[in-house]
C-alpha positions as CSV (number, residue, x, y, z in Angstrom):
1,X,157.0,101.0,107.7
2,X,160.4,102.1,108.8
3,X,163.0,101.7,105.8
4,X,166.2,101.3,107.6
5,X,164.9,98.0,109.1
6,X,165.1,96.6,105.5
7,X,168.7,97.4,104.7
8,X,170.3,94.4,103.2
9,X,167.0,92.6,102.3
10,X,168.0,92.1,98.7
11,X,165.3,93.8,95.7
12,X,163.3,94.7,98.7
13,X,164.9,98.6,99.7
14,X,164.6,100.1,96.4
15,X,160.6,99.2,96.2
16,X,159.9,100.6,99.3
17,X,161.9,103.8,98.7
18,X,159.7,104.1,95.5
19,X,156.5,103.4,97.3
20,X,157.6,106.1,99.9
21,X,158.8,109.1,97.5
22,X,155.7,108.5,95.5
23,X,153.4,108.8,98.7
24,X,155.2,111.5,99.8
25,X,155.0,113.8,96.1
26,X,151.3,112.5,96.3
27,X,150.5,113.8,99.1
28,X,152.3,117.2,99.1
29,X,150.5,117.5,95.6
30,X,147.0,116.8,97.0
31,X,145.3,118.8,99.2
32,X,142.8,117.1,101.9
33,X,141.2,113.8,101.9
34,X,138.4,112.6,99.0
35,X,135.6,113.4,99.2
36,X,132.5,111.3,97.6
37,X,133.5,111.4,94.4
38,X,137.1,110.6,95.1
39,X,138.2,114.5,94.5
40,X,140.5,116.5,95.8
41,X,142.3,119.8,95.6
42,X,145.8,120.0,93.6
43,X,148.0,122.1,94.9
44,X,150.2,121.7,92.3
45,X,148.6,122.1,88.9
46,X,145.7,124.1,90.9
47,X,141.9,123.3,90.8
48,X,139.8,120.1,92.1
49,X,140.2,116.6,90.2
50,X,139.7,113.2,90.7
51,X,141.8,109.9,90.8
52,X,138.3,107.0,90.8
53,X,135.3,106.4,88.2
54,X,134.7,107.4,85.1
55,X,136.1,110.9,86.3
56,X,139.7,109.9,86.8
57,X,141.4,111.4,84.5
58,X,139.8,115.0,84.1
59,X,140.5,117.9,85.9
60,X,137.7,120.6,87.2
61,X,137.8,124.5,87.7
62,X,135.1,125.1,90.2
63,X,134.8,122.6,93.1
64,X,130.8,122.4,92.4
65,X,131.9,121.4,88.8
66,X,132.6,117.7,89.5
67,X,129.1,116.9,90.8
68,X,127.2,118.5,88.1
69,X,129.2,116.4,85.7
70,X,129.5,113.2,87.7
71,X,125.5,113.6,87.8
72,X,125.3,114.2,83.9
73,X,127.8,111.4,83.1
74,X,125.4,109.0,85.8
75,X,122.1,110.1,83.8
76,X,123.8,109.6,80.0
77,X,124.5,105.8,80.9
78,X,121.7,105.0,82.9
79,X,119.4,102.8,80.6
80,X,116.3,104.3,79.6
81,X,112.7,103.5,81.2
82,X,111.7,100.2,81.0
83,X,108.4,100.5,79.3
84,X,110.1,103.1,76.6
85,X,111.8,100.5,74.5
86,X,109.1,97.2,75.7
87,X,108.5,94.8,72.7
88,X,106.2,92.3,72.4
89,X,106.6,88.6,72.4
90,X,107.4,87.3,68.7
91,X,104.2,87.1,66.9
92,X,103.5,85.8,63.5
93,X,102.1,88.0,60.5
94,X,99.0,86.1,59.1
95,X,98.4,89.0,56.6
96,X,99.6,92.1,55.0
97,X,97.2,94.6,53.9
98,X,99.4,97.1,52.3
99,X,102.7,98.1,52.3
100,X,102.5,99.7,55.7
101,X,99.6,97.6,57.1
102,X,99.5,93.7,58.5
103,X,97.5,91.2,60.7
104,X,99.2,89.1,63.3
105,X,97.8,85.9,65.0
106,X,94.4,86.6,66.9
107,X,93.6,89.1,64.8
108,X,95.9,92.2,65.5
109,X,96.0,94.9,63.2
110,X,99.2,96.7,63.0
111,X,99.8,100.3,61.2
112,X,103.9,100.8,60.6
113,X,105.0,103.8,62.8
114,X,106.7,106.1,60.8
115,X,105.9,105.2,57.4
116,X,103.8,105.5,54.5
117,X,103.4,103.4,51.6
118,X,101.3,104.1,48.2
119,X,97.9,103.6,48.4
120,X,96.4,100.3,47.0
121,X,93.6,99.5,49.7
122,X,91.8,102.6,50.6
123,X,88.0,102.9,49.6
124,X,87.9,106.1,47.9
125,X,91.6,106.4,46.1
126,X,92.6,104.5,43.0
127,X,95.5,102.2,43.3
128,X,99.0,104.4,43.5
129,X,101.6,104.3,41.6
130,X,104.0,101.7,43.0
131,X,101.7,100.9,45.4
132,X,101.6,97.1,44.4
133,X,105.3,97.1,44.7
134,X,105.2,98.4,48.2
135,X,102.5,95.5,49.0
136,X,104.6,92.9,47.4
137,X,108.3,93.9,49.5
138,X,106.0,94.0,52.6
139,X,104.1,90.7,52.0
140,X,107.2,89.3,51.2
141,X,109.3,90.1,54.1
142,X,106.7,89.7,56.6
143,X,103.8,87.4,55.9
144,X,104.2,84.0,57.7
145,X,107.2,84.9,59.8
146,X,107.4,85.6,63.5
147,X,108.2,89.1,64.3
148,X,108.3,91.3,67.2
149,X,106.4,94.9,68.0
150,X,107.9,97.6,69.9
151,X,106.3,100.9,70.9
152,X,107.3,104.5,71.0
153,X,105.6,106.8,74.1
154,X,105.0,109.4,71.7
155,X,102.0,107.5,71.4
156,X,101.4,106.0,74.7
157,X,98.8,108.6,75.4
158,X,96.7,106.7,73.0
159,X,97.2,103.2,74.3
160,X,99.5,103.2,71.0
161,X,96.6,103.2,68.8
162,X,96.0,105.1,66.1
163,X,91.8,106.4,65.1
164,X,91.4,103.2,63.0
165,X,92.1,100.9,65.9
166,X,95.1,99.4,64.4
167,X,98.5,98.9,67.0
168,X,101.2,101.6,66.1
169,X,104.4,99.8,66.1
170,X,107.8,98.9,65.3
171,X,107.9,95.8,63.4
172,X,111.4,93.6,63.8
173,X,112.1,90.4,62.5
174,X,113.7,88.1,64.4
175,X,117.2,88.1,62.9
176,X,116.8,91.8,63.9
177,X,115.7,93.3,60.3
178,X,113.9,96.8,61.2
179,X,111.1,96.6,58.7
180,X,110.4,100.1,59.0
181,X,113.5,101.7,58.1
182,X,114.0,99.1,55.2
183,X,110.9,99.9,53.5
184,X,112.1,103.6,53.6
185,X,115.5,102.6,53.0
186,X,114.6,100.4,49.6
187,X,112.2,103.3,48.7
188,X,108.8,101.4,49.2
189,X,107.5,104.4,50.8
190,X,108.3,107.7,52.5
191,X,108.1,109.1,55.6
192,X,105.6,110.0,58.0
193,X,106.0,113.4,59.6
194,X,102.7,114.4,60.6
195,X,103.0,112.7,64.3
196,X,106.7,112.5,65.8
197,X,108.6,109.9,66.6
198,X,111.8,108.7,67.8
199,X,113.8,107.7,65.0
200,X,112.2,110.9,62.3
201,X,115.4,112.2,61.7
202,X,116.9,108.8,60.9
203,X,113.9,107.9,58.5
204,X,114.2,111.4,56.8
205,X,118.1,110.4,56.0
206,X,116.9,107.2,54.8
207,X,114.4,108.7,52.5
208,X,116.7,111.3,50.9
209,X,119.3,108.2,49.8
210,X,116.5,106.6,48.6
211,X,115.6,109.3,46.4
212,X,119.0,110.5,45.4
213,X,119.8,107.1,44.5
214,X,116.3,106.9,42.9
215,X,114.9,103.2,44.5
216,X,111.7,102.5,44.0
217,X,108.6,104.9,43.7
218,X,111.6,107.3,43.5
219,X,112.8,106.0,40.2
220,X,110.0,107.7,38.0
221,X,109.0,106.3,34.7
């Protein structure tokens, strides 16, 4: 656009001179066109940066810098596999066995991933101490209401099963209540470290509030 065509257009002169000077420092400034990821060379300040994405405002040494971090940045926010964090349809518990133990419609067994509740059912142990207690917050949270089960592929090489048969799972209610990390949290139980899972360190957080702050089988008689 030539300028000098515009003189005496009233407001008008002043933006274009703008729009001009700033192309002009721009360019001078930058050296080259974009490449893919919008980056250039400054000439100025020195280096490679970019001026789209998520990259805008940051500046880069080397030129192969940009990709590797455009790649990282891509990976980070990219959601994770579908059938990592799959849940079930809602169910509804029929039954709890124990505090870490319940029954849903048709029959499903379910074992609490990541948790482990005092004894009150098995054949050859007496009843634990606070083990009734732990039964008791379980039944109560869950029996008769609709929950939903979601999985963790640290188990997926057993069909998410553990040797009993029973459904390793995640057990949410439906106003989103984690019901594994509350009985940990309430100090119903402890954690489960022999086989990993996903959210160990969280549950080993949980446990030491719940025993500095003695809830539950952690307040000792």
């Amino acid at each position: 656009m030539n300028a000098t065509r515009l003189i005496g257009v009233p407001g008008y002169i002043s933006g274009v001179t703008l729009f001009l000077v700033f192309t002009a420092a721009t360019t001078s400034a930058h050296g080259g066109l974009l490449d893919a990821f919008g980056r250039h060379h400054n000439r100025t300040a020195g280096g490679h940066h970019s001026n789209q994405n998520r990259l805008a405002s940051d500046a880069f040494g080397p030129k192969a810098e940009m990709p590797r971090r455009a790649e990282a940045q891509q990976s980070e926010s990219a959601p994770p596999p579908a059938r990592q964090r799959q849940a079930s349809r809602a169910r509804t518990v029929t039954h709890v066995v124990d505090g870490d133990t319940l029954v849903l419609d048709g029959g499903e067994r379910v074992r609490l991933i990541g948790v482990d509740t005092p004894e009150t059912k098995h054949p050859e142990k007496p009843v634990e101490y606070f083990g009734k207690e732990a039964s008791a917050f379980t039944r109560r949270m869950l029996e008769g209401k609709r929950v939903r089960l979601d999985y963790d592929q640290a188990n997926a090489h057993v069909h998410h099963k553990d040797r009993y048969g029973r459904t390793l799972a995640y057990v949410f209610l439906e106003d989103g209540t984690f019901i594994n990390a509350e009985i940990i949290k309430r100090g119903y139980g402890d954690t489960y470290t022999r086989l990993p899972f996903r959210y160990l360190d969280k549950f080993r957080r949980y446990e030491q509030e719940a025993r500095k702050a003695r809830r539950g089988l952690w307040c000792y008689p």
